[in-house]
PDB file as gemmi writes it, atoms N, CA and C in Angstrom:
CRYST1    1.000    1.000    1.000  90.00  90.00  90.00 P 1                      
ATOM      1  N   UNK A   1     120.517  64.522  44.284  1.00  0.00           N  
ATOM      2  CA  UNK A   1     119.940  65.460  45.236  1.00  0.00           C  
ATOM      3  C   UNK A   1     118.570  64.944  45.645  1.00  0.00           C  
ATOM      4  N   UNK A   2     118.322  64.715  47.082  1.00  0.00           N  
ATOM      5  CA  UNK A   2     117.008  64.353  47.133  1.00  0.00           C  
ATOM      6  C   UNK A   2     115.996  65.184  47.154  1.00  0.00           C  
ATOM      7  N   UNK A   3     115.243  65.270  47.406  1.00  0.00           N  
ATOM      8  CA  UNK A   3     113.653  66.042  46.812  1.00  0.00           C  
ATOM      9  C   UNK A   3     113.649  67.650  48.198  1.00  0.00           C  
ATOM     10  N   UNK A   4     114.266  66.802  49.799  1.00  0.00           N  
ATOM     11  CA  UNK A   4     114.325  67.703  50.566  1.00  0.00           C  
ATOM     12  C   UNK A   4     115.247  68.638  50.486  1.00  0.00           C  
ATOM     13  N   UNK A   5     116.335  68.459  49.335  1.00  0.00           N  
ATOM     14  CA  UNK A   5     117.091  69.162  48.805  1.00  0.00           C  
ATOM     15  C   UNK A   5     116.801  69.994  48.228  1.00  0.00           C  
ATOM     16  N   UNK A   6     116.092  69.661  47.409  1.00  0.00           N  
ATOM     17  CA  UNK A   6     115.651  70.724  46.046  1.00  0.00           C  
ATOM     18  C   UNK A   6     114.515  71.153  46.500  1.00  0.00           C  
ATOM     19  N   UNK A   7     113.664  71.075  47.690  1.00  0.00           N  
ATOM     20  CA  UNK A   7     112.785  72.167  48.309  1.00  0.00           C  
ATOM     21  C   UNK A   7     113.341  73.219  49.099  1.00  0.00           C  
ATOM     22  N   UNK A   8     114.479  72.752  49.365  1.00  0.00           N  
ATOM     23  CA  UNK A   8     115.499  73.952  50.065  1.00  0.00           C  
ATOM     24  C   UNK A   8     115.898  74.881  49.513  1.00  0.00           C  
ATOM     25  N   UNK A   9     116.577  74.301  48.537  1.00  0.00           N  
ATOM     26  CA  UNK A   9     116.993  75.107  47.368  1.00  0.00           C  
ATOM     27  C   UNK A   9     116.193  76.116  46.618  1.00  0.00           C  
ATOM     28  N   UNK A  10     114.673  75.412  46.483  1.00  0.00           N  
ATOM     29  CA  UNK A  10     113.642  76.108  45.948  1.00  0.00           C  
ATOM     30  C   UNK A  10     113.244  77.653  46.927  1.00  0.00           C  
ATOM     31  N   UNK A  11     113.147  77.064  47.865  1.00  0.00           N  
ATOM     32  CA  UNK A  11     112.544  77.882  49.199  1.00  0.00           C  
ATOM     33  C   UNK A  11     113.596  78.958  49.241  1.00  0.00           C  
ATOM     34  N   UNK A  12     115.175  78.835  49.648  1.00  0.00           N  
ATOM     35  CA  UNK A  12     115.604  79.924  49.428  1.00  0.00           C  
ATOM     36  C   UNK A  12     115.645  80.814  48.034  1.00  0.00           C  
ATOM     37  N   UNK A  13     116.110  80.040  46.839  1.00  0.00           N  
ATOM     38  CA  UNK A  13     116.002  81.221  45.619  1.00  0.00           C  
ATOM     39  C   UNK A  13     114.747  82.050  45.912  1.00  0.00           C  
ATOM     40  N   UNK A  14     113.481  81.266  46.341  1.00  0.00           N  
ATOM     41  CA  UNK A  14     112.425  82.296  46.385  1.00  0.00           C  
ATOM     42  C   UNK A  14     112.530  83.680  47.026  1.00  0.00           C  
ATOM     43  N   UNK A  15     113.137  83.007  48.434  1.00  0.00           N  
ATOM     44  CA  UNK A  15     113.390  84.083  49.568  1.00  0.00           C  
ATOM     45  C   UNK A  15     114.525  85.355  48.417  1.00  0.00           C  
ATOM     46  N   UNK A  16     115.433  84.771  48.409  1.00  0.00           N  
ATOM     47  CA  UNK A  16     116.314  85.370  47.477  1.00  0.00           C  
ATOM     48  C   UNK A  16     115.908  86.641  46.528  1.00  0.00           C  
ATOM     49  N   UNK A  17     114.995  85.670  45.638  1.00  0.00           N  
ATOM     50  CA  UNK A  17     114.669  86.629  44.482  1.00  0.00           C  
ATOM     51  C   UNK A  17     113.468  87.996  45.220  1.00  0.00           C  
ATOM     52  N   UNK A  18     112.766  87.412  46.149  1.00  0.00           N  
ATOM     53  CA  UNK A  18     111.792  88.838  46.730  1.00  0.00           C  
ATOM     54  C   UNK A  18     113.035  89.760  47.628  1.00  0.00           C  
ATOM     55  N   UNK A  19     113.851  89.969  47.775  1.00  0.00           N  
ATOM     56  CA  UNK A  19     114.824  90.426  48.252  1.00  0.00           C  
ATOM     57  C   UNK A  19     115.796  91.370  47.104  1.00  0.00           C  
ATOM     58  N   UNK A  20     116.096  90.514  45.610  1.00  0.00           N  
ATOM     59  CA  UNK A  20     116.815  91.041  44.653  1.00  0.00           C  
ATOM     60  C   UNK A  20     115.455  92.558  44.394  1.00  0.00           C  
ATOM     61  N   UNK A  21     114.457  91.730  44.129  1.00  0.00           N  
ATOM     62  CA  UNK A  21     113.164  92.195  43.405  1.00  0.00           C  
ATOM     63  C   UNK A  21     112.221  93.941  44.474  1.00  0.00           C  
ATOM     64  N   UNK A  22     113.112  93.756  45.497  1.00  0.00           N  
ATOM     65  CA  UNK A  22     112.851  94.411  46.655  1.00  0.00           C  
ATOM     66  C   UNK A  22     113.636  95.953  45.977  1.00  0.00           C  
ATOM     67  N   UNK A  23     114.422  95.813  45.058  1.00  0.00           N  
ATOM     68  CA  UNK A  23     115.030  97.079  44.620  1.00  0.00           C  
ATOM     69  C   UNK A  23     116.448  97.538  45.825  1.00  0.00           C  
ATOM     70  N   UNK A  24     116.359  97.197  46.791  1.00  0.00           N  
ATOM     71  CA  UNK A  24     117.620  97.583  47.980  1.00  0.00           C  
ATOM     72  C   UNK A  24     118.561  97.004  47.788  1.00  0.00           C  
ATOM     73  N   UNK A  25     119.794  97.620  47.796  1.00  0.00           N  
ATOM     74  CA  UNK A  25     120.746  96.818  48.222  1.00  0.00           C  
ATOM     75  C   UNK A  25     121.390  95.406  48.998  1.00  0.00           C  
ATOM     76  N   UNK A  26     121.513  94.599  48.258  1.00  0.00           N  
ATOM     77  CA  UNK A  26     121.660  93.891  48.717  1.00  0.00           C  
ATOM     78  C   UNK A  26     122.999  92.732  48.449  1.00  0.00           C  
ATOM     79  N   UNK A  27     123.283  91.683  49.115  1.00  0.00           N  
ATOM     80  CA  UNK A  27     124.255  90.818  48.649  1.00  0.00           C  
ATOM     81  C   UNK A  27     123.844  89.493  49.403  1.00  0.00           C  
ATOM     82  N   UNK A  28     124.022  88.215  48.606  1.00  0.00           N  
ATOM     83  CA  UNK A  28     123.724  86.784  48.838  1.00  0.00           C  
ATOM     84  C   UNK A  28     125.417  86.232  48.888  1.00  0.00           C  
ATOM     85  N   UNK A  29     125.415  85.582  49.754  1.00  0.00           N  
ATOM     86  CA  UNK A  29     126.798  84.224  49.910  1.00  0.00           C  
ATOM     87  C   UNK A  29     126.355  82.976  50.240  1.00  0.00           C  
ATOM     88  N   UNK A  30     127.111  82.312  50.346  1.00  0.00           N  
ATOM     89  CA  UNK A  30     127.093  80.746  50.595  1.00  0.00           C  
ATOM     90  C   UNK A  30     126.143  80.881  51.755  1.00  0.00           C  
ATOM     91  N   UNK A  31     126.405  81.499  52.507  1.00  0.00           N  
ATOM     92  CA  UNK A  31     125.720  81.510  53.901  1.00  0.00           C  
ATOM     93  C   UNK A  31     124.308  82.624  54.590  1.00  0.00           C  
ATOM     94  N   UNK A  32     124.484  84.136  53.919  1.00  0.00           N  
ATOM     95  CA  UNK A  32     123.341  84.612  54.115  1.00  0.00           C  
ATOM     96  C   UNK A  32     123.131  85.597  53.039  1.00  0.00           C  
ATOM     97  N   UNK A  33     122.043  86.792  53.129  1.00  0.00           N  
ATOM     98  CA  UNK A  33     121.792  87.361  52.507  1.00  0.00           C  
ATOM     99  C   UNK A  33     121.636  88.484  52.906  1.00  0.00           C  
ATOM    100  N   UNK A  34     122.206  89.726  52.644  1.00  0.00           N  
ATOM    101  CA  UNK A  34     122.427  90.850  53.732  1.00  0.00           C  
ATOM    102  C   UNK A  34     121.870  92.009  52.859  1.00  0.00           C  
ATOM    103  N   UNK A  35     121.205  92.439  53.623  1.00  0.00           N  
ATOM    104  CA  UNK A  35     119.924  93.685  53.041  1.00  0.00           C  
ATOM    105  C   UNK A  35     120.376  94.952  53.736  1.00  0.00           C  
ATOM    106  N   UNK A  36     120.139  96.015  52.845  1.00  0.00           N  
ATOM    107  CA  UNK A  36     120.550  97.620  53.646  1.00  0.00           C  
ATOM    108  C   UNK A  36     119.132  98.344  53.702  1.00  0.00           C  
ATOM    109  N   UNK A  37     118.634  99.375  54.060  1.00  0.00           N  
ATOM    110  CA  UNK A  37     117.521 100.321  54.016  1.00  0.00           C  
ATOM    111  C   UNK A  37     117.130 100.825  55.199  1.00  0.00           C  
ATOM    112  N   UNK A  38     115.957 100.669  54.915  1.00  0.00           N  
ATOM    113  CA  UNK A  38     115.356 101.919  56.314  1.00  0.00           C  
ATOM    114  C   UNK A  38     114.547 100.521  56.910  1.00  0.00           C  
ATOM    115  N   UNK A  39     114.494 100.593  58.312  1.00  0.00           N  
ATOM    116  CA  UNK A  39     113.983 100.294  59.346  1.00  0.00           C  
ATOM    117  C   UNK A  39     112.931  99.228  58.137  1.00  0.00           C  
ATOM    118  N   UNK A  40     111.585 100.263  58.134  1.00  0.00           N  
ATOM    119  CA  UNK A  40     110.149  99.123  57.782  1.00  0.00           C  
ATOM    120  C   UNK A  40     109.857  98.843  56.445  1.00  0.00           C  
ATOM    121  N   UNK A  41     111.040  99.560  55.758  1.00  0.00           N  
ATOM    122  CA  UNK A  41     111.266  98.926  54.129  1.00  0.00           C  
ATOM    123  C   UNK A  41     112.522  97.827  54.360  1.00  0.00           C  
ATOM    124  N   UNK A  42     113.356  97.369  55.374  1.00  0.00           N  
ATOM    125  CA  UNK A  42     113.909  96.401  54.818  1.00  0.00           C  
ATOM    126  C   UNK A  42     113.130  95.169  56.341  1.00  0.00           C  
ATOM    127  N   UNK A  43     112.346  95.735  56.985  1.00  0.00           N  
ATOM    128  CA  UNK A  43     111.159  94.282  57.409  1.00  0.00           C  
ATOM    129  C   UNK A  43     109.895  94.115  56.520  1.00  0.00           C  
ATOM    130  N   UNK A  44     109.703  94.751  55.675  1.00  0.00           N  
ATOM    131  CA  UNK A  44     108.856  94.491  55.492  1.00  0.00           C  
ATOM    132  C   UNK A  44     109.703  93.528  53.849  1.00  0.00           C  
ATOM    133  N   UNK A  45     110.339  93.227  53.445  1.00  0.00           N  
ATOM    134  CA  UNK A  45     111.177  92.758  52.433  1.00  0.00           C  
ATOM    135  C   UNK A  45     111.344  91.278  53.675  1.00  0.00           C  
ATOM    136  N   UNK A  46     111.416  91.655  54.618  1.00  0.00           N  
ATOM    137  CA  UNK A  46     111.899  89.909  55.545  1.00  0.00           C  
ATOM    138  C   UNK A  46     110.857  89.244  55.393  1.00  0.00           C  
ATOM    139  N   UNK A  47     109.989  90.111  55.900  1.00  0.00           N  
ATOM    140  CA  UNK A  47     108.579  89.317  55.984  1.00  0.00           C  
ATOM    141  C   UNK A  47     108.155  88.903  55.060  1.00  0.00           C  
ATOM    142  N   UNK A  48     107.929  89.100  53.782  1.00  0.00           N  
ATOM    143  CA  UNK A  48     107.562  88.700  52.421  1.00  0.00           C  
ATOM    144  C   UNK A  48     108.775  87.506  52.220  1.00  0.00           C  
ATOM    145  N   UNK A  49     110.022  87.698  52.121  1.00  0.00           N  
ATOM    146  CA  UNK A  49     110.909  86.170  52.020  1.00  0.00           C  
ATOM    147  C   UNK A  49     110.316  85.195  52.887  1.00  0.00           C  
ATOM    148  N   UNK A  50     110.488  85.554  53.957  1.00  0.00           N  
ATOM    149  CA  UNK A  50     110.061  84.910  55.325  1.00  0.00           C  
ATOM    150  C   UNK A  50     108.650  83.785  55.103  1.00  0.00           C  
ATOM    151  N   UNK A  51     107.606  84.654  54.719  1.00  0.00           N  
ATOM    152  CA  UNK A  51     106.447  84.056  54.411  1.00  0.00           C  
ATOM    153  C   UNK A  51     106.204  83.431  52.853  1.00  0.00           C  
ATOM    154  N   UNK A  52     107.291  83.264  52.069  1.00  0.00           N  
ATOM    155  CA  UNK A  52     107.704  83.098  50.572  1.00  0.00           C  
ATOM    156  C   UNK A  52     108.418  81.526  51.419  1.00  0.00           C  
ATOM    157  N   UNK A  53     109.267  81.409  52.284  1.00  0.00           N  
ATOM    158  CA  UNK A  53     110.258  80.278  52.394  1.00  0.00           C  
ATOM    159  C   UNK A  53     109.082  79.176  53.382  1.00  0.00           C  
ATOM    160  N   UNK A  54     107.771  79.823  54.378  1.00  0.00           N  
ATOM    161  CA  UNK A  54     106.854  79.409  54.841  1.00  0.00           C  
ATOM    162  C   UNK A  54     106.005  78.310  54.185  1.00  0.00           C  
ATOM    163  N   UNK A  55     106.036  78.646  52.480  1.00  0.00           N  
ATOM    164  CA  UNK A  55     104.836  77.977  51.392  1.00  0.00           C  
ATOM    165  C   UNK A  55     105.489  76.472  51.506  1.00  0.00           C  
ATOM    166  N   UNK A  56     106.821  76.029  51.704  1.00  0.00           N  
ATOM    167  CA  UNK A  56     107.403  75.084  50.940  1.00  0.00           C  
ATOM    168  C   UNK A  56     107.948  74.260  52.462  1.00  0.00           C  
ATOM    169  N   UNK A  57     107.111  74.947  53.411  1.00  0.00           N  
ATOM    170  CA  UNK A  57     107.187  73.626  54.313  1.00  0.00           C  
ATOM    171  C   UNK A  57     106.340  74.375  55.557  1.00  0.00           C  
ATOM    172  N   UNK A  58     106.347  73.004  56.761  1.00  0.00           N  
ATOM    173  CA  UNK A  58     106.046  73.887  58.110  1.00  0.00           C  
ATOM    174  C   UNK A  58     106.997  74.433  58.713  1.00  0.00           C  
ATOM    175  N   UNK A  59     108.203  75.011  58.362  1.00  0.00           N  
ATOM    176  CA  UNK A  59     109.506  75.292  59.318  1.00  0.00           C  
ATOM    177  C   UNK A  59     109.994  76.307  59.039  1.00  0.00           C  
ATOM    178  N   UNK A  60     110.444  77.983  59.671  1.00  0.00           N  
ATOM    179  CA  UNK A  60     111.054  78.933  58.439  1.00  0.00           C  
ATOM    180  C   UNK A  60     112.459  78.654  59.811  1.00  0.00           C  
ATOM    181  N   UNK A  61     113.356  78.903  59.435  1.00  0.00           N  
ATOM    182  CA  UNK A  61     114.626  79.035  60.595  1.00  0.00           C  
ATOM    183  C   UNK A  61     115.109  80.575  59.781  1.00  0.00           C  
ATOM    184  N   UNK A  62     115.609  81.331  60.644  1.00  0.00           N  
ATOM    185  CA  UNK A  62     115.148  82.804  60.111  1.00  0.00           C  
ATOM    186  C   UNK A  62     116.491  83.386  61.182  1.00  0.00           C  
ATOM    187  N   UNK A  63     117.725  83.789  60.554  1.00  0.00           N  
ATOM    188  CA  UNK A  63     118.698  84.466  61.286  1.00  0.00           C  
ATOM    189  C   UNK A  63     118.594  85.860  61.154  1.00  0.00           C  
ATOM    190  N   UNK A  64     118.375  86.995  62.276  1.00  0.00           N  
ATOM    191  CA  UNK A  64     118.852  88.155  61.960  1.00  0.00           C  
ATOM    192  C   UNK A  64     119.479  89.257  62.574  1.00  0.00           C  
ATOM    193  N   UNK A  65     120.644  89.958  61.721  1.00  0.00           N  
ATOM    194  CA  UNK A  65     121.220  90.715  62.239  1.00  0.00           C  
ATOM    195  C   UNK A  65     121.387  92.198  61.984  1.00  0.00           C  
ATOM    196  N   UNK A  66     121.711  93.352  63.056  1.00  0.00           N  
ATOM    197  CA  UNK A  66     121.336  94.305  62.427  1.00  0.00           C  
ATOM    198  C   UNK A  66     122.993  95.363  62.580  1.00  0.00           C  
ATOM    199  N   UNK A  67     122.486  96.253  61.896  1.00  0.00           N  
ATOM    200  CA  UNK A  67     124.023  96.859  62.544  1.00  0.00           C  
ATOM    201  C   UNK A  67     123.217  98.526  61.966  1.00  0.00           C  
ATOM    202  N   UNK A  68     122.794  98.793  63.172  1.00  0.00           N  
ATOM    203  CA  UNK A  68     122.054 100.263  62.837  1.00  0.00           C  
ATOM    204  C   UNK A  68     122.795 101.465  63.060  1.00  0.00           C  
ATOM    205  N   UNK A  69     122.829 102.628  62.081  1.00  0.00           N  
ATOM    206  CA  UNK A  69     123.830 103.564  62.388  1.00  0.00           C  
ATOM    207  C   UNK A  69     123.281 104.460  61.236  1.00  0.00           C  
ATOM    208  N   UNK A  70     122.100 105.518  62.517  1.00  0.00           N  
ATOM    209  CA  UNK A  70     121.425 106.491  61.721  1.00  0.00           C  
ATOM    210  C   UNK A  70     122.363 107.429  60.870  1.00  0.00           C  
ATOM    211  N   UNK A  71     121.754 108.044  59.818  1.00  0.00           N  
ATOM    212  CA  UNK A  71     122.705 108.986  59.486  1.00  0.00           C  
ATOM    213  C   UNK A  71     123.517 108.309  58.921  1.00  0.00           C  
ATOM    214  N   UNK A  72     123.711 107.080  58.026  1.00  0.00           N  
ATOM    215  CA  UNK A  72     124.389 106.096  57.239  1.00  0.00           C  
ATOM    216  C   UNK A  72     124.008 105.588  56.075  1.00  0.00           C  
ATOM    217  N   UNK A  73     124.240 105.818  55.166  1.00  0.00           N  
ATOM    218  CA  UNK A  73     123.714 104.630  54.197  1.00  0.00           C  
ATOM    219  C   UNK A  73     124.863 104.130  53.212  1.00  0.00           C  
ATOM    220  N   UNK A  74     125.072 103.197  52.177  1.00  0.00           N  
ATOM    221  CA  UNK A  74     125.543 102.559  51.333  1.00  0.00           C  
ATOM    222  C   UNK A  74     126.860 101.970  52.067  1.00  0.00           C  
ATOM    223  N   UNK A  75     126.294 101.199  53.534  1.00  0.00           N  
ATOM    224  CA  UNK A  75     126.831 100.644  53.876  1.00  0.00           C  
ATOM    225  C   UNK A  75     127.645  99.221  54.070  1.00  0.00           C  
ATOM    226  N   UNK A  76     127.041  98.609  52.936  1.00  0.00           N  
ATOM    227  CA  UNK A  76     126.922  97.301  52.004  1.00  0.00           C  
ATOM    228  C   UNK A  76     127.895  97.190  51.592  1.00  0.00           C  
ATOM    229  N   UNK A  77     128.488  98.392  51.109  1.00  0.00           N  
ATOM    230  CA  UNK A  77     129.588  98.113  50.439  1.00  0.00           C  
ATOM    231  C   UNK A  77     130.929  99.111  50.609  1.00  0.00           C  
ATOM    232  N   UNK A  78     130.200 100.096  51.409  1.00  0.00           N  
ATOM    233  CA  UNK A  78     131.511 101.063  52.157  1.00  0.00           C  
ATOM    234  C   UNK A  78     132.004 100.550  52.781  1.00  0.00           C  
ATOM    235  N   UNK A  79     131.843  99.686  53.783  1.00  0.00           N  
ATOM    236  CA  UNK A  79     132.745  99.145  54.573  1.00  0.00           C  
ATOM    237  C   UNK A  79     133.816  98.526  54.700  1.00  0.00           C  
ATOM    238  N   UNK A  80     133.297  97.234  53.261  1.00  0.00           N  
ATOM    239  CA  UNK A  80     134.402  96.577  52.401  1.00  0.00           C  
ATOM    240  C   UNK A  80     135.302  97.655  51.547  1.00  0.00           C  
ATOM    241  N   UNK A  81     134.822  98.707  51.118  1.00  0.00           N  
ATOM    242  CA  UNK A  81     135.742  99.877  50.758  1.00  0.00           C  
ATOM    243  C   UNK A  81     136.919  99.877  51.353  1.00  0.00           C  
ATOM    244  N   UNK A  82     136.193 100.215  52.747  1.00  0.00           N  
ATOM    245  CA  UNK A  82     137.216 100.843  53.875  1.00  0.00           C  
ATOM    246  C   UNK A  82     138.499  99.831  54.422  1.00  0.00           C  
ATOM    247  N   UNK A  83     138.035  98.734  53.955  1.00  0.00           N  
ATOM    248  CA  UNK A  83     138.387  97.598  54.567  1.00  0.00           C  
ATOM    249  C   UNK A  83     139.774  97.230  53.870  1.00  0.00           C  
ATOM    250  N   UNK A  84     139.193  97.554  52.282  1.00  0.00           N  
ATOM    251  CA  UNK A  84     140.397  97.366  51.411  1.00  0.00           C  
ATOM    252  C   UNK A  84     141.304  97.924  50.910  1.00  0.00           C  
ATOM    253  N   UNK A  85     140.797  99.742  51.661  1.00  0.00           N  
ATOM    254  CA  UNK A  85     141.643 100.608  51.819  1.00  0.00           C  
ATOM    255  C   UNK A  85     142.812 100.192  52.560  1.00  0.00           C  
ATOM    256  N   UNK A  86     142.244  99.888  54.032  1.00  0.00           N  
ATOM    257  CA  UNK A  86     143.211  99.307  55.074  1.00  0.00           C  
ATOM    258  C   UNK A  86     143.976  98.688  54.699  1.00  0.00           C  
ATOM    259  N   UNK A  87     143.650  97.444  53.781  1.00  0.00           N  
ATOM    260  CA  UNK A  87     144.725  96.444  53.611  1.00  0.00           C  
ATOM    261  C   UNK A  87     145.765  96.905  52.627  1.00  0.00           C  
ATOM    262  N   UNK A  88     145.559  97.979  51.527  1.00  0.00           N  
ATOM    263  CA  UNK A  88     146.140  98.209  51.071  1.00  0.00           C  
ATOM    264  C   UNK A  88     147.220  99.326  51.819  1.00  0.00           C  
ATOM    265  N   UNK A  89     147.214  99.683  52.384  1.00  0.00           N  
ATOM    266  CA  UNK A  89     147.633 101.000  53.216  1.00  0.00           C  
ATOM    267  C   UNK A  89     148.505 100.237  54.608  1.00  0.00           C  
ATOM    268  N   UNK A  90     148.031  99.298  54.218  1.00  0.00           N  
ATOM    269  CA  UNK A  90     148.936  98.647  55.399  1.00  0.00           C  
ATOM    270  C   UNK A  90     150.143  97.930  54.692  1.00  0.00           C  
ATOM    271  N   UNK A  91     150.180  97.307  53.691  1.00  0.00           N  
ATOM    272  CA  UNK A  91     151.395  96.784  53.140  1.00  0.00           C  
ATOM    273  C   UNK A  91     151.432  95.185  53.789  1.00  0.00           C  
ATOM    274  N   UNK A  92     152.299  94.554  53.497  1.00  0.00           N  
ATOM    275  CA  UNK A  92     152.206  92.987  53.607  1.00  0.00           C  
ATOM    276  C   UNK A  92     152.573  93.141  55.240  1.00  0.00           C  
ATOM    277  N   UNK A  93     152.575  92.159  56.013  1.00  0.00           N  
ATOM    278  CA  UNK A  93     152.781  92.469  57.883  1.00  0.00           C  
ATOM    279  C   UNK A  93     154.529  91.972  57.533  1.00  0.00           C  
ATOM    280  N   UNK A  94     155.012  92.611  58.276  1.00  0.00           N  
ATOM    281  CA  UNK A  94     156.621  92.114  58.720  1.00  0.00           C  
ATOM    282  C   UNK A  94     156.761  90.663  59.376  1.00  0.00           C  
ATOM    283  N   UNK A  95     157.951  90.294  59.264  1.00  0.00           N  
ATOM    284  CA  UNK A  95     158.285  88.734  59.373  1.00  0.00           C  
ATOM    285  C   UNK A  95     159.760  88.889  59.861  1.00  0.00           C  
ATOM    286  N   UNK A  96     159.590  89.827  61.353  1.00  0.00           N  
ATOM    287  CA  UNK A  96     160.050  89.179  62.061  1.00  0.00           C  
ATOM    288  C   UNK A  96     161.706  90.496  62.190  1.00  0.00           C  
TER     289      UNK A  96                                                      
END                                                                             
């Protein structure tokens, strides 16, 4: 692994862990890290990763997405609920 490797690596666990450490809901994959809460408790949790992944170079590349729906919460993981309700409730697809 070269060194720009393992500053990557470094830079996100950081981002990572102020996010775990943030107390909210949350979940990490191969690819992102998806946060639930209110509006300026889960920016103000970006901004602290954000400026955490800043220390370990000049570059932050910073994806974000939102999916707002007042009057909602523990949506992190209801969805996949719902999801696996479906699949179960649906039965294997027909063949034909």
């Amino acid at each position: 692994m070269s060194s720009d490797e393992a500053s990557v690596h470094d830079a996100v666990a950081e981002a990572v862990r102020i996010v775990r450490e943030s107390g909210l809901p949350n979940h990490t994959d191969s690819m992102f890290t998806t946060i639930e809460g209110e509006w300026d408790e889960v920016f103000a949790v970006v901004k602290r990763a954000t400026e955490a992944v800043g220390r370990y170079g000049s570059r932050v590349s910073l994806v974000i997405k939102a999916d707002i729906r007042p009057g909602f919460s523990g949506e992190l993981t209801g969805k996949l609920d719902r999801l696996e309700q479906a699949l179960g409730d649906a039965g294997p697809p027909s063949r034909g």
